[in-house]
PyMOL CGO cylinders between C-alpha atoms (Angstrom):
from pymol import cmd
from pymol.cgo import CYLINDER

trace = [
    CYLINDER, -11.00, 6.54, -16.85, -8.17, 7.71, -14.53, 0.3, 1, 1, 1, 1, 1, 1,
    CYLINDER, -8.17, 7.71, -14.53, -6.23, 4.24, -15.17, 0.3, 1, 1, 1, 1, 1, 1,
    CYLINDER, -6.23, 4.24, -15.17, -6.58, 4.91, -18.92, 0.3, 1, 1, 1, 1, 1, 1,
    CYLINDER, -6.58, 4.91, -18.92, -5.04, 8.99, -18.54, 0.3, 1, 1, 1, 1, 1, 1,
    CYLINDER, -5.04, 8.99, -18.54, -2.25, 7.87, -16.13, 0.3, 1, 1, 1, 1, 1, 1,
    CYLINDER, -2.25, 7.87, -16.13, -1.35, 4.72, -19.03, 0.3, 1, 1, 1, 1, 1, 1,
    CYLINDER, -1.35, 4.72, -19.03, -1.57, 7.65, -21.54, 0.3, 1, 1, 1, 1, 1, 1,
    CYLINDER, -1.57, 7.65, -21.54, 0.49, 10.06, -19.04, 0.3, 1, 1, 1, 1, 1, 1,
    CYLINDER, 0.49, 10.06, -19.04, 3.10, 7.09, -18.83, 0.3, 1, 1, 1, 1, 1, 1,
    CYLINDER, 3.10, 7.09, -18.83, 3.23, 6.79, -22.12, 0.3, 1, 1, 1, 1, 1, 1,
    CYLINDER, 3.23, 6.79, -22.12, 4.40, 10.85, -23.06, 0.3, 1, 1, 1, 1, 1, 1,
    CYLINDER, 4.40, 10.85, -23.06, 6.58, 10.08, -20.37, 0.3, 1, 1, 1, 1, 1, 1,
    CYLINDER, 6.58, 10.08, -20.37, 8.57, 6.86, -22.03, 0.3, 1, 1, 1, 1, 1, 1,
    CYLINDER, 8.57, 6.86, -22.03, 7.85, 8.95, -25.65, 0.3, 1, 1, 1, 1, 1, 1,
    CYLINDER, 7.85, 8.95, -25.65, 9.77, 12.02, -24.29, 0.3, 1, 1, 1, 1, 1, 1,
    CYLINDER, 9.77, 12.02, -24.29, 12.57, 9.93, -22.59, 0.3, 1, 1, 1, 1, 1, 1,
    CYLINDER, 12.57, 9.93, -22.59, 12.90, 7.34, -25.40, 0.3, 1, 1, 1, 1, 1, 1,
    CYLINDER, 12.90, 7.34, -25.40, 13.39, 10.79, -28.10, 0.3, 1, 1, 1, 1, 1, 1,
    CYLINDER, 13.39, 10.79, -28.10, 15.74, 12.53, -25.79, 0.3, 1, 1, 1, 1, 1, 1,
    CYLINDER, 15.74, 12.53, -25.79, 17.70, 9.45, -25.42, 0.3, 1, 1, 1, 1, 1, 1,
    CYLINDER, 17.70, 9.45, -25.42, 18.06, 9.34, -29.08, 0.3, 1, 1, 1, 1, 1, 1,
    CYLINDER, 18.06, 9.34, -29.08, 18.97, 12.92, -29.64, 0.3, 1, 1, 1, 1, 1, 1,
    CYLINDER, 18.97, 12.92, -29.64, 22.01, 12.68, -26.95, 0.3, 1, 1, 1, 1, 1, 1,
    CYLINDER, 22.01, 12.68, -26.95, 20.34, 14.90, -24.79, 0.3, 1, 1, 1, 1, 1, 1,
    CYLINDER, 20.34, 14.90, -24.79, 19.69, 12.19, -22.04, 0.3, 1, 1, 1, 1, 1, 1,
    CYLINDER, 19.69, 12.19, -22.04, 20.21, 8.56, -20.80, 0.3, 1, 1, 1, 1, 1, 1,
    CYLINDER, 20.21, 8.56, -20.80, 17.92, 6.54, -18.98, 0.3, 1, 1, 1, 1, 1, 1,
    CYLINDER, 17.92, 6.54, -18.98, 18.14, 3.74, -16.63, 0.3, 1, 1, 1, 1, 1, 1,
    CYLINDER, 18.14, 3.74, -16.63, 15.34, 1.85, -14.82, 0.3, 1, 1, 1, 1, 1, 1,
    CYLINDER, 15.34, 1.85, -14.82, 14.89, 0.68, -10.91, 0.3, 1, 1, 1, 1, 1, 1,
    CYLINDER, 14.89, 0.68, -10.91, 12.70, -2.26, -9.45, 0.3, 1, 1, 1, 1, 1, 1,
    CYLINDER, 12.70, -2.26, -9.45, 11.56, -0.58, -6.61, 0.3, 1, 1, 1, 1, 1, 1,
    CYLINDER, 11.56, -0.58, -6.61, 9.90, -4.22, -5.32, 0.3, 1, 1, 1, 1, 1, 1,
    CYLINDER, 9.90, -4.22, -5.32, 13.07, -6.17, -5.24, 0.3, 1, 1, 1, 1, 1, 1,
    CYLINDER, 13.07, -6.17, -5.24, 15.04, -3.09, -3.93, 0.3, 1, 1, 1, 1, 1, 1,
    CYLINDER, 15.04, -3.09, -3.93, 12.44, -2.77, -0.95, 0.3, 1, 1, 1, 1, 1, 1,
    CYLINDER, 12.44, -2.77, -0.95, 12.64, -6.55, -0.68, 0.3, 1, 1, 1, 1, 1, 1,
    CYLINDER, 12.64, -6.55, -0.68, 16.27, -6.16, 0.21, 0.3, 1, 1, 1, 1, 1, 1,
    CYLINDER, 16.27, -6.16, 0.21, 16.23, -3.66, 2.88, 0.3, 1, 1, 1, 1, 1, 1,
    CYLINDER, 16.23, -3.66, 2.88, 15.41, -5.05, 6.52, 0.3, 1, 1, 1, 1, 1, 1,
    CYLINDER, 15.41, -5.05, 6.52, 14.11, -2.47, 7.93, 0.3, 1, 1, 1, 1, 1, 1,
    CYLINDER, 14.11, -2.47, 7.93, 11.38, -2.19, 5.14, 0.3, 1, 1, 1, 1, 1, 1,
    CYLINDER, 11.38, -2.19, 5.14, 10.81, -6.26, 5.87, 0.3, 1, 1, 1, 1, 1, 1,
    CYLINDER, 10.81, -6.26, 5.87, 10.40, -5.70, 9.61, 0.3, 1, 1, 1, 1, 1, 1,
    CYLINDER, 10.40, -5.70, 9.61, 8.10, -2.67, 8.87, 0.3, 1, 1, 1, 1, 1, 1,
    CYLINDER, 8.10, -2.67, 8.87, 6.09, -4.67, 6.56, 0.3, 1, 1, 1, 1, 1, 1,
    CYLINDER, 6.09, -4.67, 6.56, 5.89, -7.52, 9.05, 0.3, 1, 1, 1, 1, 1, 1,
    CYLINDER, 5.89, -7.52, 9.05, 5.00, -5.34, 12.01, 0.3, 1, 1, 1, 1, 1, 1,
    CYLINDER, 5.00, -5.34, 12.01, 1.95, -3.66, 9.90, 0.3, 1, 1, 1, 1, 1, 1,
    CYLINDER, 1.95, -3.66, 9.90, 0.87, -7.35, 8.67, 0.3, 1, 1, 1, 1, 1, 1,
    CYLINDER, 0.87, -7.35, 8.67, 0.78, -8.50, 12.23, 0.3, 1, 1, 1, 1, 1, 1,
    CYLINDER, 0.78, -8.50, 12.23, -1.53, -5.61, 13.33, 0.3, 1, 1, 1, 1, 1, 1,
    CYLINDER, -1.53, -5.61, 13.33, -3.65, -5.41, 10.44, 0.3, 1, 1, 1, 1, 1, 1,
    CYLINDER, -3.65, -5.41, 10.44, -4.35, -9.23, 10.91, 0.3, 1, 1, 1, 1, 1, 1,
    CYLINDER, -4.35, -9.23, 10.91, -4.69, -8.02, 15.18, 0.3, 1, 1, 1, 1, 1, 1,
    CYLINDER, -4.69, -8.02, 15.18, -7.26, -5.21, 14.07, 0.3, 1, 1, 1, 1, 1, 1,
    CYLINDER, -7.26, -5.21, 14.07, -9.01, -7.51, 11.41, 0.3, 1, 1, 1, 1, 1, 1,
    CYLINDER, -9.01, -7.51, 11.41, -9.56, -10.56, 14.42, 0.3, 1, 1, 1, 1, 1, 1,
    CYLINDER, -9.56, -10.56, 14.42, -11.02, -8.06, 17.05, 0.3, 1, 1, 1, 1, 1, 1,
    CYLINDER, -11.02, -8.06, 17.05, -13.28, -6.57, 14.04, 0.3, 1, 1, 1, 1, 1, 1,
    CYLINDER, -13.28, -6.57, 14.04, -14.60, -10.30, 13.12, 0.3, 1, 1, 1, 1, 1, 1,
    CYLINDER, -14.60, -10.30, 13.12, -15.21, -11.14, 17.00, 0.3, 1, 1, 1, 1, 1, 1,
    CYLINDER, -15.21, -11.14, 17.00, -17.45, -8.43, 17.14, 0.3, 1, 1, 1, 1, 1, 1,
    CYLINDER, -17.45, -8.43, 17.14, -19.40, -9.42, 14.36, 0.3, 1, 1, 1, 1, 1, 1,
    CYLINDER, -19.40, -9.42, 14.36, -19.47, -12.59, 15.42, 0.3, 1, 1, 1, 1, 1, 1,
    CYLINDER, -19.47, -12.59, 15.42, -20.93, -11.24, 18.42, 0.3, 1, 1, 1, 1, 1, 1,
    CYLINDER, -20.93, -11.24, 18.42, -23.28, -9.36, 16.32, 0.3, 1, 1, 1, 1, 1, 1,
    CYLINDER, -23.28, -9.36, 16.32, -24.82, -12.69, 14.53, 0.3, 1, 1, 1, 1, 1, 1,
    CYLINDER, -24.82, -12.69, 14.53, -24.95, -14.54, 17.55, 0.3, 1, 1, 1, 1, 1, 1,
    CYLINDER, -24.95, -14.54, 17.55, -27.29, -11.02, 19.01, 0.3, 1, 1, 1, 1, 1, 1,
    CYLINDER, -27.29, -11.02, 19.01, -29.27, -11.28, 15.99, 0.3, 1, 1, 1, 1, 1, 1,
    CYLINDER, -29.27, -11.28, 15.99, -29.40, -15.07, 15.95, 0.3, 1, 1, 1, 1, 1, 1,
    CYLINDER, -29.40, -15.07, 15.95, -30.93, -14.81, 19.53, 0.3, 1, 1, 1, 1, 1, 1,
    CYLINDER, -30.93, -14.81, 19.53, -33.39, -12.26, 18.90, 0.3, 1, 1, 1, 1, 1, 1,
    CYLINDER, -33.39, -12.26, 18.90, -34.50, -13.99, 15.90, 0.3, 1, 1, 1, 1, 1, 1,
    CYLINDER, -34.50, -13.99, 15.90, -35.10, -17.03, 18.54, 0.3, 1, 1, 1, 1, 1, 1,
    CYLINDER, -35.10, -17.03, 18.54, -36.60, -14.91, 21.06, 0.3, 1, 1, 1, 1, 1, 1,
    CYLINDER, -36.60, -14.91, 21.06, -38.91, -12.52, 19.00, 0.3, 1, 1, 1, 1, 1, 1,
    CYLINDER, -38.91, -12.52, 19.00, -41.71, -14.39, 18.97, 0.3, 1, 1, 1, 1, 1, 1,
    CYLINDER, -41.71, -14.39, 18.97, -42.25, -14.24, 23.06, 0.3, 1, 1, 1, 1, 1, 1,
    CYLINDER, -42.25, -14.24, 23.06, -40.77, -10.31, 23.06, 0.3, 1, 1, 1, 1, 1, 1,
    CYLINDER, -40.77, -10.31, 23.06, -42.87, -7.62, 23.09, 0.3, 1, 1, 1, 1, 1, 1,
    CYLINDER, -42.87, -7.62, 23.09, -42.73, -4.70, 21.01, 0.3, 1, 1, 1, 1, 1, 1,
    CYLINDER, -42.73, -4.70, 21.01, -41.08, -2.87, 23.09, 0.3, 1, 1, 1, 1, 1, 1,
    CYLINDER, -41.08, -2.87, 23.09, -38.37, -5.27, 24.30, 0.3, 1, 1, 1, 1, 1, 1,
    CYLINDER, -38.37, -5.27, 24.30, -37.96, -6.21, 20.28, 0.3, 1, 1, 1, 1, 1, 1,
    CYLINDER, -37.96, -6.21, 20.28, -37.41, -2.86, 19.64, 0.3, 1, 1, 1, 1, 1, 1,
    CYLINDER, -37.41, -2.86, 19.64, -34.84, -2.54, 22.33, 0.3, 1, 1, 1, 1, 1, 1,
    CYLINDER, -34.84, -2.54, 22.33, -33.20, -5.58, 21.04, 0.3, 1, 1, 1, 1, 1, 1,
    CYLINDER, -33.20, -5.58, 21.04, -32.82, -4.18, 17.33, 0.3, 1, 1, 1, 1, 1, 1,
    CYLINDER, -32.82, -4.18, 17.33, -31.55, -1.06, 18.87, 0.3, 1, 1, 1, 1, 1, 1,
    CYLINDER, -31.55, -1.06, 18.87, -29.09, -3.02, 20.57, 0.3, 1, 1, 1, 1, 1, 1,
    CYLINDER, -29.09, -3.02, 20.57, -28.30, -4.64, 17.20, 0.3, 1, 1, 1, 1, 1, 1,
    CYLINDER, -28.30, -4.64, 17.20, -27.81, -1.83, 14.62, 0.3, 1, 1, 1, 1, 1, 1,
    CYLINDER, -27.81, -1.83, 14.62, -25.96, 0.19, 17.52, 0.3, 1, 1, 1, 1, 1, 1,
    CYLINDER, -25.96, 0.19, 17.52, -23.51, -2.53, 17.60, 0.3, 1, 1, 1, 1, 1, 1,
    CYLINDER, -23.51, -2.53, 17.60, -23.12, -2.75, 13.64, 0.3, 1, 1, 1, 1, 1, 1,
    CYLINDER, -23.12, -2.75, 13.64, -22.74, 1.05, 13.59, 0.3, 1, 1, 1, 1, 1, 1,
    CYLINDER, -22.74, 1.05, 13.59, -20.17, 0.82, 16.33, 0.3, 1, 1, 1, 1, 1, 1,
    CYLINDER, -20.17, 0.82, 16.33, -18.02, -1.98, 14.42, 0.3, 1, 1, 1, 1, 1, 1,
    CYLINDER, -18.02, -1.98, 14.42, -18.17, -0.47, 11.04, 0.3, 1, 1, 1, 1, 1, 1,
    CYLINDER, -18.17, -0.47, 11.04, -16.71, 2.94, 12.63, 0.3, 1, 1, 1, 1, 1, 1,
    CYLINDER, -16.71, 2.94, 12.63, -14.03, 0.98, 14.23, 0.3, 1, 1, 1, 1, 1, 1,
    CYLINDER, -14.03, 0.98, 14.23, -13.54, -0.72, 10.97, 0.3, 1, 1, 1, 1, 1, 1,
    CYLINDER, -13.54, -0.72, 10.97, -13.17, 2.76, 9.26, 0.3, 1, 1, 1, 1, 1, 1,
    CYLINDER, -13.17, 2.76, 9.26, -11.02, 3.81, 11.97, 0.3, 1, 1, 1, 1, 1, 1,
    CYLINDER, -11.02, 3.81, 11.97, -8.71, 1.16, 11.55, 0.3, 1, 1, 1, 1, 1, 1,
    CYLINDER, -8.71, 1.16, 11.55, -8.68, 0.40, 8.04, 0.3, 1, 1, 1, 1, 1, 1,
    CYLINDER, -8.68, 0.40, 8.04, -10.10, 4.01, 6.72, 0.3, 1, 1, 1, 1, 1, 1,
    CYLINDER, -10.10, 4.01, 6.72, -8.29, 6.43, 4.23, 0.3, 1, 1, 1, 1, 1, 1,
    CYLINDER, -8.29, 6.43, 4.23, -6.85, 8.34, 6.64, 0.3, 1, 1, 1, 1, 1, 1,
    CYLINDER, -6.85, 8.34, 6.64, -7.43, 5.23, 9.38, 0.3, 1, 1, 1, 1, 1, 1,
    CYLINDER, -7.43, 5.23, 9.38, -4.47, 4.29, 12.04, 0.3, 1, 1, 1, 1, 1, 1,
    CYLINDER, -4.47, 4.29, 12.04, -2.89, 1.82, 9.91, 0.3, 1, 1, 1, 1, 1, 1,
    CYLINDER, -2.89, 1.82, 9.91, -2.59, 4.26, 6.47, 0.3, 1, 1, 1, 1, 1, 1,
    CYLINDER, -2.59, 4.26, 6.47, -0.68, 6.23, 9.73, 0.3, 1, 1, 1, 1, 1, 1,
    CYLINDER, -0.68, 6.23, 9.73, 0.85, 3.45, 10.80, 0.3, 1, 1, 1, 1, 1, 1,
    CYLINDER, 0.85, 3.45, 10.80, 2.14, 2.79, 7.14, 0.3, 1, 1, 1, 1, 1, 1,
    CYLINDER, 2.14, 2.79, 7.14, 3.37, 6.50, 6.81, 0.3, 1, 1, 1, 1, 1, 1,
    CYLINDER, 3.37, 6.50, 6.81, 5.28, 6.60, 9.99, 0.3, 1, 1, 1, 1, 1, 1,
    CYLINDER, 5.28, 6.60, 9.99, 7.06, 3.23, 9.45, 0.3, 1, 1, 1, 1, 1, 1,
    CYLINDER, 7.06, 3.23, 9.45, 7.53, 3.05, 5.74, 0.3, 1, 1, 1, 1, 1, 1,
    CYLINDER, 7.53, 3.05, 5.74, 7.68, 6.25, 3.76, 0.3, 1, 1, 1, 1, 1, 1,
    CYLINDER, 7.68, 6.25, 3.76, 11.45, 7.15, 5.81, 0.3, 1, 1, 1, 1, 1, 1,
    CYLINDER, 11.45, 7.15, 5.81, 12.27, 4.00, 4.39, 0.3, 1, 1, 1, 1, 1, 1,
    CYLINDER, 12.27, 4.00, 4.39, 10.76, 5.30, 0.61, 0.3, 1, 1, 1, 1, 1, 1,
    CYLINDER, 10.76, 5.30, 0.61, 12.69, 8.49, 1.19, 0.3, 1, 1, 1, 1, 1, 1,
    CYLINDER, 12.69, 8.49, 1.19, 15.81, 6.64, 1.27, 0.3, 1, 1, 1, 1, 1, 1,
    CYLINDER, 15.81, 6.64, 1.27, 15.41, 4.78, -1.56, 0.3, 1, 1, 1, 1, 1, 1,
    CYLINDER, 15.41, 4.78, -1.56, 14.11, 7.86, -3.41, 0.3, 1, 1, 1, 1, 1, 1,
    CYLINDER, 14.11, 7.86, -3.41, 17.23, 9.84, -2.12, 0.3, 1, 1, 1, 1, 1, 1,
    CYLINDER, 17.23, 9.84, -2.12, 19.71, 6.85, -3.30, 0.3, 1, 1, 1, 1, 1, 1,
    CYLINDER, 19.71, 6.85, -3.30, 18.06, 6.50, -6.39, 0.3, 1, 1, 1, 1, 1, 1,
    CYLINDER, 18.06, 6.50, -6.39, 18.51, 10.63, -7.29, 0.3, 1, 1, 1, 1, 1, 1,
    CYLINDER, 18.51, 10.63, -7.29, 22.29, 10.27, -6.19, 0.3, 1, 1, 1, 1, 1, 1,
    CYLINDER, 22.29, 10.27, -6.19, 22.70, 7.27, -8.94, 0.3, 1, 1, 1, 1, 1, 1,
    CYLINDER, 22.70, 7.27, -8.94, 20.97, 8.85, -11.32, 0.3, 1, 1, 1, 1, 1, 1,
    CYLINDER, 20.97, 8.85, -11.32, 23.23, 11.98, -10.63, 0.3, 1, 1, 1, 1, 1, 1,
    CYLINDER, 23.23, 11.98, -10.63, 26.31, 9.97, -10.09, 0.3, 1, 1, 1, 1, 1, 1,
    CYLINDER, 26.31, 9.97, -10.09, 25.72, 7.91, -13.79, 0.3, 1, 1, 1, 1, 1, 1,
    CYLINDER, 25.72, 7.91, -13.79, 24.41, 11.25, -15.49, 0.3, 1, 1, 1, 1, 1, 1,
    CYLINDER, 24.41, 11.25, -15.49, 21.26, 9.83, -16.22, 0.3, 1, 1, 1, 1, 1, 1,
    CYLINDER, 21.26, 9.83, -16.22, 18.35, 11.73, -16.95, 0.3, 1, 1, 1, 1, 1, 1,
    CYLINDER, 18.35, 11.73, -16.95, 15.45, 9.55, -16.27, 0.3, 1, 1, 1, 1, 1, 1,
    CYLINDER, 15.45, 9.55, -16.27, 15.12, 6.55, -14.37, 0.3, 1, 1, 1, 1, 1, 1,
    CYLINDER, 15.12, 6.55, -14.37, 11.82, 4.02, -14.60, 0.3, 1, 1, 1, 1, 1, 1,
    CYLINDER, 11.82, 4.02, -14.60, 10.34, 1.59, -11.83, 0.3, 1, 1, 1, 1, 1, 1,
    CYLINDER, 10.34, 1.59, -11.83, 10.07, -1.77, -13.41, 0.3, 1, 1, 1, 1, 1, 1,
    CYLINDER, 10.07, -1.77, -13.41, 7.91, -2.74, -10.66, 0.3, 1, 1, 1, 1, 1, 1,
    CYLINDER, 7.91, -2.74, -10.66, 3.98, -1.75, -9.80, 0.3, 1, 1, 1, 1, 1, 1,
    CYLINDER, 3.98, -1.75, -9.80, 1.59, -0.73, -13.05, 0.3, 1, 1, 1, 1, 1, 1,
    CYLINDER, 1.59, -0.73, -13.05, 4.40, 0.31, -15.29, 0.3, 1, 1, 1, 1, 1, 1,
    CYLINDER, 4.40, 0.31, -15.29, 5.05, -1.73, -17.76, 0.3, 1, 1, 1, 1, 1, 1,
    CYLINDER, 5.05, -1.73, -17.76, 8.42, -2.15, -19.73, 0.3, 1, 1, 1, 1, 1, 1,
    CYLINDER, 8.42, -2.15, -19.73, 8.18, -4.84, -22.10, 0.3, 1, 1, 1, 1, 1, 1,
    CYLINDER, 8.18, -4.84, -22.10, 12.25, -5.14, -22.80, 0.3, 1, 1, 1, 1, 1, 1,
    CYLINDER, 12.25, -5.14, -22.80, 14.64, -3.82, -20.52, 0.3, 1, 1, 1, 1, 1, 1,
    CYLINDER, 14.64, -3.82, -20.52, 18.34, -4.68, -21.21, 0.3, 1, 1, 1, 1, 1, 1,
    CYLINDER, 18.34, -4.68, -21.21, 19.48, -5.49, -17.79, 0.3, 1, 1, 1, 1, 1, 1,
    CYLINDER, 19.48, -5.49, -17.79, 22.82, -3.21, -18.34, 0.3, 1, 1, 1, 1, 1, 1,
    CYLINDER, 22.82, -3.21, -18.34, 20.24, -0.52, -17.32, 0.3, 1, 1, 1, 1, 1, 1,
    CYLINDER, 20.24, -0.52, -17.32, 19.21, -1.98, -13.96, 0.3, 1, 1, 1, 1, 1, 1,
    CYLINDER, 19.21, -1.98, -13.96, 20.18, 0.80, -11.40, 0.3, 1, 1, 1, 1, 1, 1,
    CYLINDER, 20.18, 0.80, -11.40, 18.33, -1.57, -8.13, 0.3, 1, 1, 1, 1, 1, 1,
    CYLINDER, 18.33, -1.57, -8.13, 21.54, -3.03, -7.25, 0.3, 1, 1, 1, 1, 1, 1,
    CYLINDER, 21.54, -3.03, -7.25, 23.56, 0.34, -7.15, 0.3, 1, 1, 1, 1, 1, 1,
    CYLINDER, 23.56, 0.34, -7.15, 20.78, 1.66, -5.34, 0.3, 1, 1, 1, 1, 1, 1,
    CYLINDER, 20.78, 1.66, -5.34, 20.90, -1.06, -2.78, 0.3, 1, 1, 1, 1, 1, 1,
    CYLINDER, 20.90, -1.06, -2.78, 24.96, -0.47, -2.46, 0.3, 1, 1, 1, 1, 1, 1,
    CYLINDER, 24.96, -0.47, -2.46, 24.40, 3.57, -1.80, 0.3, 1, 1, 1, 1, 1, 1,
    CYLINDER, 24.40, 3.57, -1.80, 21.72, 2.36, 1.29, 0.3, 1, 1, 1, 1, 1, 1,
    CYLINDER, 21.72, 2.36, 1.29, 24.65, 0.45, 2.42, 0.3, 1, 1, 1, 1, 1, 1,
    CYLINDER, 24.65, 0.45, 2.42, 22.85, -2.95, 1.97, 0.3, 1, 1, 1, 1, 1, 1,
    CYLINDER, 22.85, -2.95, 1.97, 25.64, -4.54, -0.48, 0.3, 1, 1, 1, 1, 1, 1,
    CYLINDER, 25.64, -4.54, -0.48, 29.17, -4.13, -1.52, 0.3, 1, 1, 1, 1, 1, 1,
]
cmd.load_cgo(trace, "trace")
């Protein structure tokens, strides 16, 4: 439902741009924010530095469970000559250990986990500076709108005289 009112959002959006554009009252340009991030360095190395922990945090979560199996996998071997007591203990043991992983897991890979922080604190400085560069063309070209090509928008024609990306990439300083 919320995919269906941000498509119908978008589309008031493009309406209200496309009938302003027509009046003279504004032009519009568009941005692809992928291959623009895909040009900056720093946003590679950022990217690179979050895949490498992500797949860190994701090995020392599947040890564990592996750890966990091969707990259960023994008990399940051993419960016939436990008593109730000692399998109870042993369960204990088990679901303390799944609890313990699955926080971890939430921890790490959470909403609000260490690598959504991670993200913010190496990646969004980078967004700002895109998002500041872009303004400044936009201001510089007297546009009044500019579109991302990239992610869930969809443009079905774009004439490429519109394509802003590389004049956003020269105000970064990334090309001349």
């Amino acid at each position: 439902m919320k995919l269906k009112s941000n498509i119908v959002g978008l589309l008031l959006v493009l309406l209200s741009a496309f009938s302003l554009a027509q009046s003279g009252a504004a032009k519009f340009g568009y941005v692809d924010t992928d291959y623009i991030l895909s040009q900056i360095p720093e946003y590679k190395a950022a990217q690179s530095e979050l895949d490498k922990t992500s797949v860190q945090w994701q090995k020392e979560i599947e040890g564990k469970y592996t750890e966990i199996d091969k707990l259960y996998k023994a008990y399940q071997a051993d419960a016939i000559l436990l008593t109730d007591d000692m399998k109870k203990k042993r369960e204990n043991e088990i679901i303390n250990k799944e609890k313990e992983v699955k926080d971890l897991q939430k921890q790490r890979f959470g909403v609000d986990g260490e690598l959504y922080k991670k993200r913010q604190e190496l990646v969004k400085p980078i967004q700002d500076k895109v998002y500041n560069a872009i303004k400044t063309v936009a201001e510089k070209a007297g546009l009044g709108f500019i579109l991302d090509k990239s992610g869930q928008v969809a443009i079905l024609y774009a004439n490429s005289k519109y394509d802003k990306s590389d004049d956003v990439l020269t105000a970064l300083g990334y090309k001349k």
